[in-house]
One Martini backbone bead per residue (centre of mass of N, CA, C, O) as a GRO file, in nm:
protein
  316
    1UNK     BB    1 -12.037   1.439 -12.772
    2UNK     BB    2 -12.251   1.427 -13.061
    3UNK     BB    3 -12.508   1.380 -13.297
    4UNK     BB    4 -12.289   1.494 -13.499
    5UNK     BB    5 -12.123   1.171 -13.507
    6UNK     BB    6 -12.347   1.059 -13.657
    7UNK     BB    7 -12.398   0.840 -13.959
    8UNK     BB    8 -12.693   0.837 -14.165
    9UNK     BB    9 -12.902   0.610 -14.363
   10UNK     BB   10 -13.161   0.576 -14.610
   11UNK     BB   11 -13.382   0.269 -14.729
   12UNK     BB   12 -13.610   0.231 -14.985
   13UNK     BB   13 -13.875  -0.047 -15.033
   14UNK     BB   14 -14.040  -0.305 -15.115
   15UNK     BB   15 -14.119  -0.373 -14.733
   16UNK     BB   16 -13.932  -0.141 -14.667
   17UNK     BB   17 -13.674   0.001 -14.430
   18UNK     BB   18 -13.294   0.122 -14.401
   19UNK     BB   19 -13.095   0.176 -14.126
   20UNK     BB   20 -12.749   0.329 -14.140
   21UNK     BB   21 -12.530   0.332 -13.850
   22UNK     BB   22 -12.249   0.551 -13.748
   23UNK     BB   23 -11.970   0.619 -13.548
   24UNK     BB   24 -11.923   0.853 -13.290
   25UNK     BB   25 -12.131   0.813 -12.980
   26UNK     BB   26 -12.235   0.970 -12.703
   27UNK     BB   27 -12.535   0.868 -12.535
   28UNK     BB   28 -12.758   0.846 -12.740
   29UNK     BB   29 -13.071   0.884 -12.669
   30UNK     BB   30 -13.375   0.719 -12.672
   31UNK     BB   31 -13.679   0.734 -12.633
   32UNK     BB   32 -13.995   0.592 -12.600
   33UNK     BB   33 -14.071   0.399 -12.874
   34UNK     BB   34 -14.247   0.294 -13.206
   35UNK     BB   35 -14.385   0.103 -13.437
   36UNK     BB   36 -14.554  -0.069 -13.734
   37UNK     BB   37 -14.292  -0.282 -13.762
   38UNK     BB   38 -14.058  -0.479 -13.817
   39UNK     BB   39 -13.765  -0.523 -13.631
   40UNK     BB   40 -13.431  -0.574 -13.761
   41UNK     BB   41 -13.086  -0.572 -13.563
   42UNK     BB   42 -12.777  -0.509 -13.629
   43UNK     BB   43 -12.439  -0.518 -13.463
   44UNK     BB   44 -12.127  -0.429 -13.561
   45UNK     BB   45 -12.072  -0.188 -13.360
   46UNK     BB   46 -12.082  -0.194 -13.047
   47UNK     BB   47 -12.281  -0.090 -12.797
   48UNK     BB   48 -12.609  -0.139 -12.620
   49UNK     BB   49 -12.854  -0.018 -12.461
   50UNK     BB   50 -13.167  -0.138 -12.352
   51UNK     BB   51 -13.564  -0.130 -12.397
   52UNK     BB   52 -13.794  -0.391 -12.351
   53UNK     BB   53 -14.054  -0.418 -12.254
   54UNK     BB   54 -13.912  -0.327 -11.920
   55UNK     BB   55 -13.627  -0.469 -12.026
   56UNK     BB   56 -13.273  -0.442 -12.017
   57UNK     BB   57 -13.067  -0.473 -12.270
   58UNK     BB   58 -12.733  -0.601 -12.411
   59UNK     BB   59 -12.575  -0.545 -12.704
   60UNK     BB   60 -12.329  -0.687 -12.924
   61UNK     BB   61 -12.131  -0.762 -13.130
   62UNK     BB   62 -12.326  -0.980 -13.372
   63UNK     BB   63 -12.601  -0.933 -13.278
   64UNK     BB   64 -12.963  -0.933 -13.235
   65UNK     BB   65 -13.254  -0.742 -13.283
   66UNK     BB   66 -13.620  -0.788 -13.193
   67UNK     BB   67 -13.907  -0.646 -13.306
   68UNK     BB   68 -14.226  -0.565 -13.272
   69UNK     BB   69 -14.491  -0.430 -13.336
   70UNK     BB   70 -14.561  -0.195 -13.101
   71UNK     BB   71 -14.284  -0.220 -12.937
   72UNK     BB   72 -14.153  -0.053 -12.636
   73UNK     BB   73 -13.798   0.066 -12.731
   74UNK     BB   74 -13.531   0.194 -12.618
   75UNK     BB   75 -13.189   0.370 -12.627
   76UNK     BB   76 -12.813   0.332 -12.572
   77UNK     BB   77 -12.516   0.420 -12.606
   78UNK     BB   78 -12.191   0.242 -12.467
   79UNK     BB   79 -11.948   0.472 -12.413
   80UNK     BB   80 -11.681   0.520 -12.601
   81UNK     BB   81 -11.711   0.494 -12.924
   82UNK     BB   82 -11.789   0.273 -13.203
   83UNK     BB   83 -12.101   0.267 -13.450
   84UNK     BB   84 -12.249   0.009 -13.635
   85UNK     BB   85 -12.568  -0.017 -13.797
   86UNK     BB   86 -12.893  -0.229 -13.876
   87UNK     BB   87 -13.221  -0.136 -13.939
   88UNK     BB   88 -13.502  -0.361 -14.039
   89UNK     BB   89 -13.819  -0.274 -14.165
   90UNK     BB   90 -14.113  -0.448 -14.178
   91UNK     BB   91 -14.396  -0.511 -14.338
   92UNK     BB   92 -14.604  -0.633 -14.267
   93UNK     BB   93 -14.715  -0.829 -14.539
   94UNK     BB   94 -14.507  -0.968 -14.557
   95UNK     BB   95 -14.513  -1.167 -14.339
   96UNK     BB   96 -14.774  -1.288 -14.404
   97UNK     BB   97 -14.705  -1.369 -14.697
   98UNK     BB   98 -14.529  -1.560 -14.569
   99UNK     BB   99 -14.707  -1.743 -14.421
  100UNK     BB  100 -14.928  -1.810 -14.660
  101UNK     BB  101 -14.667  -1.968 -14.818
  102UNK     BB  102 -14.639  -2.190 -14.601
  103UNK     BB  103 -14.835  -2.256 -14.407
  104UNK     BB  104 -14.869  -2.181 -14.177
  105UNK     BB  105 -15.051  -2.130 -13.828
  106UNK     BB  106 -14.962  -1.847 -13.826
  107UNK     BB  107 -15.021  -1.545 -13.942
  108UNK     BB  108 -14.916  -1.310 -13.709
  109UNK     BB  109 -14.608  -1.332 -13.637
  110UNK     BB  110 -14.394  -1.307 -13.333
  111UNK     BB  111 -14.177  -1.305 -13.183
  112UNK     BB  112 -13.988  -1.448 -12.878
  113UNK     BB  113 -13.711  -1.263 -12.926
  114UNK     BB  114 -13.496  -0.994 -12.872
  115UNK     BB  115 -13.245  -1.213 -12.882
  116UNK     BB  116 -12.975  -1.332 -13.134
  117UNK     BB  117 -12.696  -1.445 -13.036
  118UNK     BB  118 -12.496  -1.484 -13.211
  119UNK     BB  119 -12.561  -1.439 -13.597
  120UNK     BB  120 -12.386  -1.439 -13.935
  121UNK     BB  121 -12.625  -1.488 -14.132
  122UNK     BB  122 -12.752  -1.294 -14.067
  123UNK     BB  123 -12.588  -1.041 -14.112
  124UNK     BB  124 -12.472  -1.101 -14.373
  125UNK     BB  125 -12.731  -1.056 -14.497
  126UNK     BB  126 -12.799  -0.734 -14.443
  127UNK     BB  127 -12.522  -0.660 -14.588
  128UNK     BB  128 -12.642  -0.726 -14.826
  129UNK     BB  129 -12.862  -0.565 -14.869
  130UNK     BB  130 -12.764  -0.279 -14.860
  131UNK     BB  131 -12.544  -0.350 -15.138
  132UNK     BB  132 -12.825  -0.320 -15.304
  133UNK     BB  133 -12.940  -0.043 -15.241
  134UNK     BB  134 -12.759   0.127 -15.316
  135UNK     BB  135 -12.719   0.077 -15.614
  136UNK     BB  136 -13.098   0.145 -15.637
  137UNK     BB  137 -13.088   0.348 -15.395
  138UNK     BB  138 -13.128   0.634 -15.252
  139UNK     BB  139 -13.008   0.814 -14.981
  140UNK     BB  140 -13.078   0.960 -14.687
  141UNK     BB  141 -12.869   1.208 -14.504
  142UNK     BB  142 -12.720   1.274 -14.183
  143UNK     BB  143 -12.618   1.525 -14.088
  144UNK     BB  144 -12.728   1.903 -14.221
  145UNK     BB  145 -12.670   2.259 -14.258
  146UNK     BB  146 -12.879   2.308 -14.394
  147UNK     BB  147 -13.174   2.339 -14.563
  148UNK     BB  148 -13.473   2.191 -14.489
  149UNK     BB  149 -13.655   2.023 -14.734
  150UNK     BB  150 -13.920   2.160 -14.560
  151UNK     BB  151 -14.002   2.508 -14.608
  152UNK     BB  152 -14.215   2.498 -14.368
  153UNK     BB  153 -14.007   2.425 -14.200
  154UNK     BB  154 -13.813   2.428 -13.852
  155UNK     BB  155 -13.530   2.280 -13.775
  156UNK     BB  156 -13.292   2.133 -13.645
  157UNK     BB  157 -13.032   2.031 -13.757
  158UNK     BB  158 -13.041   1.737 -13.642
  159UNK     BB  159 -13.335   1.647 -13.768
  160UNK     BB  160 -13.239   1.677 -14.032
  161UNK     BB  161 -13.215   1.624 -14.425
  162UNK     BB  162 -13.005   1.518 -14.661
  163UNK     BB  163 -13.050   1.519 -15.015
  164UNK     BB  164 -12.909   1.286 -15.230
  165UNK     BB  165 -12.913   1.173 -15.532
  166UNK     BB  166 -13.136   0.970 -15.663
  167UNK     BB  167 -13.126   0.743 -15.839
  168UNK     BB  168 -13.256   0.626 -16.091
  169UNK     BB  169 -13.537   0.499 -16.211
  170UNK     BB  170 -13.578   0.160 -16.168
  171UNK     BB  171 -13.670  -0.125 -16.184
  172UNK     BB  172 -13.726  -0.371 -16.020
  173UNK     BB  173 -13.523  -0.569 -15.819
  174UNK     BB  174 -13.531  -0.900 -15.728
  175UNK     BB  175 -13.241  -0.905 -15.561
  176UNK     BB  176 -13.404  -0.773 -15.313
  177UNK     BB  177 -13.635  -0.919 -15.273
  178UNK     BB  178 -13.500  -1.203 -15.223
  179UNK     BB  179 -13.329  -1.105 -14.952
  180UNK     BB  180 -13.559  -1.014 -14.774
  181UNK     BB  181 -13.663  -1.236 -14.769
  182UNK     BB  182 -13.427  -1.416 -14.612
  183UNK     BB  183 -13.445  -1.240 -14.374
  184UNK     BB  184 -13.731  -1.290 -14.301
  185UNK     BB  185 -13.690  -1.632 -14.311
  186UNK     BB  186 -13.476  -1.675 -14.071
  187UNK     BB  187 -13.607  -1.479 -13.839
  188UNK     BB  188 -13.889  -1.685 -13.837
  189UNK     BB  189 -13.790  -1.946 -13.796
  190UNK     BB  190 -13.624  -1.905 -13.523
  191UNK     BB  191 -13.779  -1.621 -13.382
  192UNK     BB  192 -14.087  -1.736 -13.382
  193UNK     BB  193 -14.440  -1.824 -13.405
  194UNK     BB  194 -14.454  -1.969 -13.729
  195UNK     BB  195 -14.516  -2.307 -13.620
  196UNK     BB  196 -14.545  -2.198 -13.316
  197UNK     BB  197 -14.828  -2.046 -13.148
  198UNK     BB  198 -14.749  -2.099 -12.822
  199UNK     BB  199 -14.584  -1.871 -12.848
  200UNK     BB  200 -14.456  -1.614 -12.682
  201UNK     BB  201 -14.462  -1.278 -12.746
  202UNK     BB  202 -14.279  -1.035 -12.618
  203UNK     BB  203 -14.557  -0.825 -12.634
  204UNK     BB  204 -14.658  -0.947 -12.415
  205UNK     BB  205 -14.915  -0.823 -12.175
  206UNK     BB  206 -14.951  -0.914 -11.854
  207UNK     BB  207 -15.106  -0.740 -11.776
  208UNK     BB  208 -15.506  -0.777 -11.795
  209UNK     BB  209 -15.600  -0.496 -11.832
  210UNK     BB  210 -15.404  -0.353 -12.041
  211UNK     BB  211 -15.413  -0.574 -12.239
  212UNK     BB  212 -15.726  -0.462 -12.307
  213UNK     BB  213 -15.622  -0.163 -12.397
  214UNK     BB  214 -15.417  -0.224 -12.605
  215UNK     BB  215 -15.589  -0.400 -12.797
  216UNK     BB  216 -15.779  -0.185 -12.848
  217UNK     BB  217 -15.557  -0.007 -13.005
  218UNK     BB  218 -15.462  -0.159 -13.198
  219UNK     BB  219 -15.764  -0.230 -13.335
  220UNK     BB  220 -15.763   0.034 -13.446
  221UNK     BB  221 -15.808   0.101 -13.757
  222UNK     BB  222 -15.811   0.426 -13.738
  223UNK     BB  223 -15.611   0.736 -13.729
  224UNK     BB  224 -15.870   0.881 -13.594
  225UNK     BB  225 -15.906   0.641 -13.338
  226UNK     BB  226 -15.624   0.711 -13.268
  227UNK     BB  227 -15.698   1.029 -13.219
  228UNK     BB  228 -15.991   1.043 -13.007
  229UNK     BB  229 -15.939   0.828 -12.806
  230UNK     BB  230 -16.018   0.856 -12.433
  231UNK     BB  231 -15.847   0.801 -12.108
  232UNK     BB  232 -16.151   0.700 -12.052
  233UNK     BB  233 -16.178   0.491 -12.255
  234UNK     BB  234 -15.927   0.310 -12.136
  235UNK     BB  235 -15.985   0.271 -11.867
  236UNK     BB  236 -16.275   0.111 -11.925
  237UNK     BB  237 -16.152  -0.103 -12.066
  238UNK     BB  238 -15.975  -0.192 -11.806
  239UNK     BB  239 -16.096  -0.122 -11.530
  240UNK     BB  240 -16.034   0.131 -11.455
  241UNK     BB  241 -15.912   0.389 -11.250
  242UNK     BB  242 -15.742   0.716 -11.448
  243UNK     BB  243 -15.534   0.678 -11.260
  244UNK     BB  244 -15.434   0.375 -11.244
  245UNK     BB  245 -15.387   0.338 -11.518
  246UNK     BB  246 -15.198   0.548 -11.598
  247UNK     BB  247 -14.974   0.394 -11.403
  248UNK     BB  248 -15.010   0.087 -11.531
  249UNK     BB  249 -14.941   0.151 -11.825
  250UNK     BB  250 -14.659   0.291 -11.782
  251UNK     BB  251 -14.512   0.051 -11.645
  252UNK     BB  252 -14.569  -0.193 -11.865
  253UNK     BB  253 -14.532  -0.046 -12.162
  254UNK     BB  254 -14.330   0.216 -12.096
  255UNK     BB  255 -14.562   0.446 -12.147
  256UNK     BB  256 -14.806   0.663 -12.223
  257UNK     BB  257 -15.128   0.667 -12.328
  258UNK     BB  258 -15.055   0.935 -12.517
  259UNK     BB  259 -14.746   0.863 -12.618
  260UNK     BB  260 -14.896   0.590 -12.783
  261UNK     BB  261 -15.073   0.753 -12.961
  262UNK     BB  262 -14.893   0.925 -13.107
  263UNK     BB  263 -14.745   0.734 -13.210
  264UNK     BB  264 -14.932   0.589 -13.414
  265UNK     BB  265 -15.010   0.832 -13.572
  266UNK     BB  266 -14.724   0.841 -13.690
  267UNK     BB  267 -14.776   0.552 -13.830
  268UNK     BB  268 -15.017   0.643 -13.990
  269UNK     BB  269 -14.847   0.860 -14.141
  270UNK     BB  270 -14.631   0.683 -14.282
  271UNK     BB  271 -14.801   0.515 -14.443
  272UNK     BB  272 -14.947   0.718 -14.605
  273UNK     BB  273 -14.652   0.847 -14.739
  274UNK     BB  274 -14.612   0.521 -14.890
  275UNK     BB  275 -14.942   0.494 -15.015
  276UNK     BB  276 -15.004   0.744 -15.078
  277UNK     BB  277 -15.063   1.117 -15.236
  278UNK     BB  278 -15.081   1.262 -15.084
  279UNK     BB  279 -15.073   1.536 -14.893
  280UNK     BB  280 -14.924   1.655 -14.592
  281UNK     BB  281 -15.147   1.774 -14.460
  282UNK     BB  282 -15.363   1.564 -14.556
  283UNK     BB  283 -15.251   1.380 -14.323
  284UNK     BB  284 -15.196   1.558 -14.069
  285UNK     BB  285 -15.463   1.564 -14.044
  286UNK     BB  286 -15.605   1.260 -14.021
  287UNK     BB  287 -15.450   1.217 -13.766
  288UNK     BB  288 -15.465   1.530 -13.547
  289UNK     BB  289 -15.349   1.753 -13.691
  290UNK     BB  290 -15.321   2.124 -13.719
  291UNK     BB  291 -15.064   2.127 -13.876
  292UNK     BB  292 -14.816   2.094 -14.040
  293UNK     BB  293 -14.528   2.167 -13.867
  294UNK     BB  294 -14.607   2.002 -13.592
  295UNK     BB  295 -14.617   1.757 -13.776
  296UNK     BB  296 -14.307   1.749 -13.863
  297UNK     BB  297 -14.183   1.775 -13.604
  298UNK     BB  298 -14.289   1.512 -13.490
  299UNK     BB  299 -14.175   1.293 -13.730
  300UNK     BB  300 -13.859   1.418 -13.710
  301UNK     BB  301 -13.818   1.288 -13.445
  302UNK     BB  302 -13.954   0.987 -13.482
  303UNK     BB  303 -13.783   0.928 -13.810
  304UNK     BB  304 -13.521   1.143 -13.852
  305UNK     BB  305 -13.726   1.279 -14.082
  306UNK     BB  306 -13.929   1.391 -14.292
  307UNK     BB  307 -14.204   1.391 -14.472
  308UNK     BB  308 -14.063   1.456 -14.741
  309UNK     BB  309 -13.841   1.238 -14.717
  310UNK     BB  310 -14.005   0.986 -14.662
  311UNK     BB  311 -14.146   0.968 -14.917
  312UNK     BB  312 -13.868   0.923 -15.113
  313UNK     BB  313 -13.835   0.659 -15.065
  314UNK     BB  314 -14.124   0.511 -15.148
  315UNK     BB  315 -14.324   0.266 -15.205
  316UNK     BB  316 -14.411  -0.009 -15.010
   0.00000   0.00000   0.00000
């Protein structure tokens, strides 16, 4: 089988986006990568191994997987059968707000639990929530043989995305806004150091010089200083050297400290593509990148479809 046995779905909108997929696919690896939203993904259908920081997880039907922003997790469907999940990624701002409005002690919670299940409640309000924003909002699906939605680039057939006619535009509706909140406070409620701050988060980096390496890169405030920081900058604030570094970051982290700094770089992109109305070139200087094409074909292996695709999202 190939990757074009899998049929998936995207949906924006405001603090989030939604990610369906569905079908039968054999071993489809994902390398490892990270996001900078909170990742809470329910499996519907099939097996799934996969990496979160160093650990092995194996989650199946019913179970529920929660990631903290940039904590670097790989996947991949076990054996030959049938697959169905939802992906849901949240934006910071939402969780905070979330906190806030709770008056919570920890202003930015993240996860304590990896995996979640079986869980009955949550996947029901995230099934629910899909079939609010179908109603409400155009879809990108793919894979799909035509022509790639950005004439500056070529991608392969699997990469690009084919974009169904969306929705008309339609007012805010509460009911999505709503339906959000639910799914983000009872998996924050439950799994999260949102009440207990001693509770430690799954992405807590255990080796104590790399964690202050990480923290480092975590705290670049500009998309910038994530693209300029250099191996000997991060060794240094590690108090390693730069052979040493590079081996116990790659070791403790899941991937090398270049990986990890591209992949900020592109969530630093997605960030841009969904909050401001940049041209898609200078988001691409703005992080790092030579030229459109590159920042392309880079964005669309890192979030599966391109970055004119993925700003018809819709602003965050």
């Amino acid at each position: 089988m190939s990757r074009l046995d899998l049929r998936a779905a995207f949906y924006g909108g405001a603090g989030f986006t939604l990610y369906h997929a569905w079908g039968p696919n054999s071993a489809l690896p994902l390398s490892p990568h990270f996001h900078d939203e909170y990742l809470i993904c329910a499996q519907l259908q099939g097996e799934e191994e996969c990496q979160v920081s160093g650990k092995t997880e194996r989650f199946s039907a019913g179970e529920v997987v929660l990631i903290n922003p940039q904590q670097v997790h790989t996947g991949n469907q076990t054996g030959n059968q049938e697959l169905e999940y939802l992906s849901l990624y949240v934006d910071r701002e939402v969780v905070e707000q979330l906190a806030a409005e709770l008056g919570a002690p920890t202003a930015t919670p993240e996860f304590t639990v990896i995996k979640a299940g079986p869980h009955a409640e949550l996947i029901a309000r995230l099934v629910d929530l899909l079939g609010l924003v179908r109603e409400h909002h155009g879809s990108r699906l793919y894979p799909h043989p035509g022509t790639p939605a950005d004439p500056e680039i070529e991608l392969p057939d699997d990469a690009t995305a084919h974009v169904h006619a969306p929705a008309p535009a339609a007012p805010p509706d509460l009911s999505i806004d709503s339906a959000l909140h639910e799914v983000v406070l009872l998996a924050f409620e439950e799994f999260s150091n949102l009440r207990q701050p001693m509770l430690r988060s799954t992405n807590r980096v255990g080796h104590r010089k790399i964690a202050r390496s990480v923290e480092f890169i975590r705290n670049l405030e500009t998309s910038e200083g994530a693209a300029n920081v250099t191996l000997d900058e991060l060794a240094e604030v590690a108090g390693l050297s730069k052979y040493h570094f590079l081996r116990q970051f790659s070791q403790v982290v899941g991937m090398t400290p270049g990986a990890y700094l591209r992949t900020l770089r592109l969530c630093h992109a997605a960030r841009k593509l969904r909050t401001t109305e940049l041209p898609i070139l200078e988001v691409a200087l703005s992080v790092g990148f030579a030229d459109h094409p590159s920042f392309s074909r880079a964005f669309a292996r890192h979030m599966g479809m391109t970055p004119s695709e993925y700003q018809k999202l819709g602003p965050i």
